[in-house]
N, C-alpha and C positions, 0 to 999 in steps of 0.2 A: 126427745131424742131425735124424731123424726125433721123436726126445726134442725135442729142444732148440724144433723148431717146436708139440708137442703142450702143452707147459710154458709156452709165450710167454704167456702171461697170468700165471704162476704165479710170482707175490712171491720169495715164498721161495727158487722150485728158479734163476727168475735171478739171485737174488742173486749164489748157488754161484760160478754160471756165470760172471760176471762180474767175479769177485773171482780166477778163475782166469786170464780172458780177459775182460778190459774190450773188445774187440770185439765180442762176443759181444751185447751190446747191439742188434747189429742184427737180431735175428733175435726179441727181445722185442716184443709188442704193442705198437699206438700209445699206449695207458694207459699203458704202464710206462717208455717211453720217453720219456712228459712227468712221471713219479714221479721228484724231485731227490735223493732218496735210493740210489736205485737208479744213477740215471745217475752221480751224484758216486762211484759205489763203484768203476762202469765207471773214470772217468777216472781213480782213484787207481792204478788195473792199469795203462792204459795211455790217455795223451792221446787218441790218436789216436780212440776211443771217442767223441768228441765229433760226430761225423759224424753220428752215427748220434741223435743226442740229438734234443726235439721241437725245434721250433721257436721255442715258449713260451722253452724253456730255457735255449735260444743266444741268450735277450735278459735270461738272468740271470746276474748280474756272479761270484757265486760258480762257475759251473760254467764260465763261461769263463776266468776265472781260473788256474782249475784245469787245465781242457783246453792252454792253453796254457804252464801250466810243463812239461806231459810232452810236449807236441807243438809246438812253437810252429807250425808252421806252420795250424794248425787256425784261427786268427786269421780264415781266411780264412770260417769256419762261423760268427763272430759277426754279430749283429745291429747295423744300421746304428749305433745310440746307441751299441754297446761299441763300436765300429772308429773309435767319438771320446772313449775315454776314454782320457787321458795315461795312465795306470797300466798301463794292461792294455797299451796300443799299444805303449808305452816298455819293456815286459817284453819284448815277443813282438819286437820290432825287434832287442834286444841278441843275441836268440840267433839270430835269423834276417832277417836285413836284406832279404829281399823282403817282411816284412810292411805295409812301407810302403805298396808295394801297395795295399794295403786299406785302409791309412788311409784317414780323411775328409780331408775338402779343408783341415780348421785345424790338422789334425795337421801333413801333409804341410810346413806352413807354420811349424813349429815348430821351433826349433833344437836342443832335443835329443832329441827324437824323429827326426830327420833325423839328427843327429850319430852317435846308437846306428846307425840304419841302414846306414851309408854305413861305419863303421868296422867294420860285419859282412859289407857287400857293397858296395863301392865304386859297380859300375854303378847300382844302386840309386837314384842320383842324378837318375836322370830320370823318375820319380816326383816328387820334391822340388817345391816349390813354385818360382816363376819368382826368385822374392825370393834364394832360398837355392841358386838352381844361380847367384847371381849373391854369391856369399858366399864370398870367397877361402881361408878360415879351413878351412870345410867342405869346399868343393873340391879343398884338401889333402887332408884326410883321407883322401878319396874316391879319388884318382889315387894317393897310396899302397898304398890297397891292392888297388885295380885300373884300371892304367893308362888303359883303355876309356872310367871315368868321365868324363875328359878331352873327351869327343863331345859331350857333354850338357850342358858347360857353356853360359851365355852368349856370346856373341859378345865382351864385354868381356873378360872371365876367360879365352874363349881367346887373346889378346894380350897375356896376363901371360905375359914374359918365364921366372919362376921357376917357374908351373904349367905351360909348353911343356916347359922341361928337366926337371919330375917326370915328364912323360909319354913322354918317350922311351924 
């Protein structure tokens, strides 16, 4: 540990280090923690590495990219502009349906960035925009694969007859 803080400037020795352990990033200076070479080497080890990245960095499309095919939930360390980009939101939702979460408000509103969410985590649904907790289509999905969804719907959607008997 005592290395590892002495070297936190040191290009090089964190490369090593982080190529062993992409966590390892957190204990590198603020310089090197806004260096995209470096942090992208972290993320390649391990998403979760993204935490630790500047802040500069979590509003560049490549290292969020990246951070969230090894960690999707990291989604949540992006910057406002990426938590509205279909691409990145629509990745990080299929593999973890609370990233919706974080989506922005036009994601939220979006049918298949909604769809991916809801079919990885059904509650997830109450997130969704008011439009698409009122979208019967979705709603299914959602109470298939977690009956709970069923709470969150509309007040219309809760009087469908065929959404009450999925949610039993």
């Amino acid at each position: 540990m005592e290395e590892l803080l002495e070297n936190s400037d040191n290009k090089e020795y964190m490369l090593k280090q982080v190529k062993e352990d992409g966590k390892k990033l957190e204990f590198a200076s603020d310089r090197l923690k806004n260096d995209k070479e470096l942090v992208l080497e972290a993320l390649k080890q391990n998403g979760e590495a993204l935490e630790f990245s500047s802040d500069k960095l979590k509003n560049d499309r490549d290292v969020i990219k990246l951070g969230v095919e090894g960690a999707p939930w990291t989604i949540c360390y992006a910057s406002e502009k990426l938590r509205d980009d279909k691409e990145i939101m629509l990745e990080s939702c299929k593999n973890y349906g609370q990233a919706l979460y974080y989506a922005s408000e036009d994601l939220r509103d979006d049918e298949e960035v909604v769809r991916a969410a809801v079919a990885n985590k059904g509650i997830i649904i109450k997130y969704a925009s008011y439009r698409l907790r009122d979208n019967k289509e979705i709603a299914k999905i959602a109470i298939e694969q977690d009956k709970r969804a069923y709470h969150f719907l509309t007040a219309n959607l809760k009087n469908d007859e065929e959404l009450k008997n999925l949610a039993k």
